[in-house]
C-alpha positions in Angstrom: 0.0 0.0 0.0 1.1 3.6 -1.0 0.1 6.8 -0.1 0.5 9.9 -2.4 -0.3 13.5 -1.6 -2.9 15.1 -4.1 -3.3 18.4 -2.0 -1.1 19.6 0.7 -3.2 21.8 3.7 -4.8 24.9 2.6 -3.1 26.6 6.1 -0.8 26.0 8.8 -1.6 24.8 12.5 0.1 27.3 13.5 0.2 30.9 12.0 2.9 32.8 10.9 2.0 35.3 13.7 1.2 33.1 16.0 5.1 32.1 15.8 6.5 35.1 15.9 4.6 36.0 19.2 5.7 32.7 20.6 9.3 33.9 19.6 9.0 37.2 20.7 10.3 38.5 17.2 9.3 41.9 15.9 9.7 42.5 12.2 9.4 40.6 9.4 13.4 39.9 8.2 13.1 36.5 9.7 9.6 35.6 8.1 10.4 33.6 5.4 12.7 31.4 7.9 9.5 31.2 10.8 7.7 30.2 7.5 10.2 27.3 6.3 10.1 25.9 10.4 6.5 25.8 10.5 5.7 23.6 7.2 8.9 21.4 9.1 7.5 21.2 11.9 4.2 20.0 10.9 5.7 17.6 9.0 7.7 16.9 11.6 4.7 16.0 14.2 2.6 14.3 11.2 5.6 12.0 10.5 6.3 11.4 14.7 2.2 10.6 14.8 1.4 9.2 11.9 -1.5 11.8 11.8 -2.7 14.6 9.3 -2.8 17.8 11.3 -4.7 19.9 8.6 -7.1 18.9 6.2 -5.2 17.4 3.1 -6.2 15.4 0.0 -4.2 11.6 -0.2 -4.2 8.9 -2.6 -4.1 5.6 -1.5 -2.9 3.3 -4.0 -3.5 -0.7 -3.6 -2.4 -3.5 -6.0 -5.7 -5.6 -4.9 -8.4 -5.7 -2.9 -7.4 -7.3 0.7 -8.6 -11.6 1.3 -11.5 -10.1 3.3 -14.0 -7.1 2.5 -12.1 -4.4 4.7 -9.3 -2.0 3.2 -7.6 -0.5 6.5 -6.3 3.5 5.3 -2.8 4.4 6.7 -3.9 7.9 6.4 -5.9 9.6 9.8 -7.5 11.1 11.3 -10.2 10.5 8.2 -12.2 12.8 7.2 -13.3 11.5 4.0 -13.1 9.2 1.6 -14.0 11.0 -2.0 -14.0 8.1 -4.1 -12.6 4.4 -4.9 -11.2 3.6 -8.0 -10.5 0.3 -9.2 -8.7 -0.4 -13.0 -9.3 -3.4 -15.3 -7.1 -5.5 -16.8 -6.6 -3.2 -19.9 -6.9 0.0 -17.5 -10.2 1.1 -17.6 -11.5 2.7 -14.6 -14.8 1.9 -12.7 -15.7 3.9 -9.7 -17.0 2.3 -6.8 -20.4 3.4 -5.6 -20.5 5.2 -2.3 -23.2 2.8 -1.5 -21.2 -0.3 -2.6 -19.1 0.1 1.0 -19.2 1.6 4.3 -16.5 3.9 5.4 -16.0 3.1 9.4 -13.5 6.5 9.7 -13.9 6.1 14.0 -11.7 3.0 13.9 -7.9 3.7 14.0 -6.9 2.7 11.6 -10.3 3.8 9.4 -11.2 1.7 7.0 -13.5 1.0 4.3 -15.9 -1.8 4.0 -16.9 -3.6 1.0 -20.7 -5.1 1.0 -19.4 -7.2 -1.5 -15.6 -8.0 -2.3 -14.9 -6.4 -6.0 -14.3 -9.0 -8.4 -12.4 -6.8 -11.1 -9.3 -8.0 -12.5 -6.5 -5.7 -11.2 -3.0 -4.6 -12.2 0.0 -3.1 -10.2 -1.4 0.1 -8.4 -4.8 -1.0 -9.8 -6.9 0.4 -6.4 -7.0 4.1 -6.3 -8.7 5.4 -2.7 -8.4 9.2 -2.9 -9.4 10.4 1.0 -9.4 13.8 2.6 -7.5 13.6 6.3 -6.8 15.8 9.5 -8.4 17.6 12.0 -10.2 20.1 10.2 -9.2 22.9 7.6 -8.4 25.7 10.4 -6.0 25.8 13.2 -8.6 25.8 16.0 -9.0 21.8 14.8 -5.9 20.6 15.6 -5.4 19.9 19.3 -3.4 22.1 21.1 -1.2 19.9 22.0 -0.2 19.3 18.5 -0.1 22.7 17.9 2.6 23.4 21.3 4.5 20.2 19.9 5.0 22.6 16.7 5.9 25.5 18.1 8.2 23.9 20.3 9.8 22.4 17.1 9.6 25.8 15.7 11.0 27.7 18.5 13.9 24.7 19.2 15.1 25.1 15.8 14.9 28.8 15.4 17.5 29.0 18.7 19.7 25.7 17.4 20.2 26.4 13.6 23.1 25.0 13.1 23.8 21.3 13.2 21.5 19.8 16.2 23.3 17.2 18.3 20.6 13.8 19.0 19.9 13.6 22.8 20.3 9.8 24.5 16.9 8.5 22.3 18.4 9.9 19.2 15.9 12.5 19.0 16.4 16.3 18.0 13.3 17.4 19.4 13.3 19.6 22.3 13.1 18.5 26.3 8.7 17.7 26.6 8.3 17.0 23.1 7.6 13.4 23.0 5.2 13.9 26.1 3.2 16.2 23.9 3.1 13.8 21.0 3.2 10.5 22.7 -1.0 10.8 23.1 -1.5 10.9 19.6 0.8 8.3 18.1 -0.4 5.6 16.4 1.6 2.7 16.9 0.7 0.2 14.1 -1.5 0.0 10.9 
């Protein structure tokens, strides 16, 4: 299973401004910089999580459909899925109807259930799930604790920009870090 980003988010957990307050910087020399830290950051927490922070769009790309009638998505929290996509043997695409399956996006991992299992010939890649995933498309979605985990990135690496040593876990996040994070990890799909 692959996942491919269609749409990146719209906005930023945190804000520009936001940022600057929390760094006590006046001015905007250092904008584009605070700018650069924040898209890193969130990346940084969505990678450490292995959750969407802001509402994105994601392909999900399967070779087959699974020995039972569930597909689990690696991509959370879910917010939607927009359609399923499954290609012939010669390539020709046939959309899934929405009331072919039931999409159970509470479960972590979510998932999507088939009423019946498809019974199209597939190819490599031959399972196209496009989903929307995060909190929500503003800030005020995401929970703060998220958000503090990436202005504590953001902050940590505005201070430290040179080369950043690993502490004893071999992290290079900042001292309270993984207790802000640790809540939202999800261990396994």
């Amino acid at each position: 299973m692959t996942a491919a980003l269609i749409s990146g988010p719209a906005t930023e957990p945190v804000s520009l401004a936001d940022a600057k307050a929390h760094l006590r910087v006046d001015g905007t020399a250092e904008d584009e910089l605070i700018a650069a830290a924040i898209v890193a950051a969130r990346t940084h927490v969505e990678s450490t999580t292995r959750r969407k922070l802001i509402a994105q769009s994601w392909r999900v790309y399967l070779d087959e459909w699974p020995s039972g009638r569930a597909i689990e998505l690696p991509i959370l929290p879910l917010i939607s899925v927009e359609s399923v996509t499954l290609y012939d043997i010669v390539g020709a695409a046939h959309v899934l109807d929405p009331d072919d399956y039931r999409v159970d996006a509470a479960r972590q991992p979510p998932r999507i259930v088939a009423k019946l299992k498809p019974a199209v010939a597939l190819y490599d890649n031959g399972i196209e799930i496009d989903v929307t995933a995060g909190y929500g498309v503003t800030s005020l979605a995401v929970p703060a604790p998220l958000r503090q985990a990436v202005m504590m990135l953001v902050a940590h690496w505005y201070e430290h920009r040179g080369a950043v040593g690993f502490d004893q876990a071999g992290d290079v996040a900042p001292l309270g870090f993984e207790a802000l994070v640790a809540p939202y990890r999800v261990r396994s799909l």
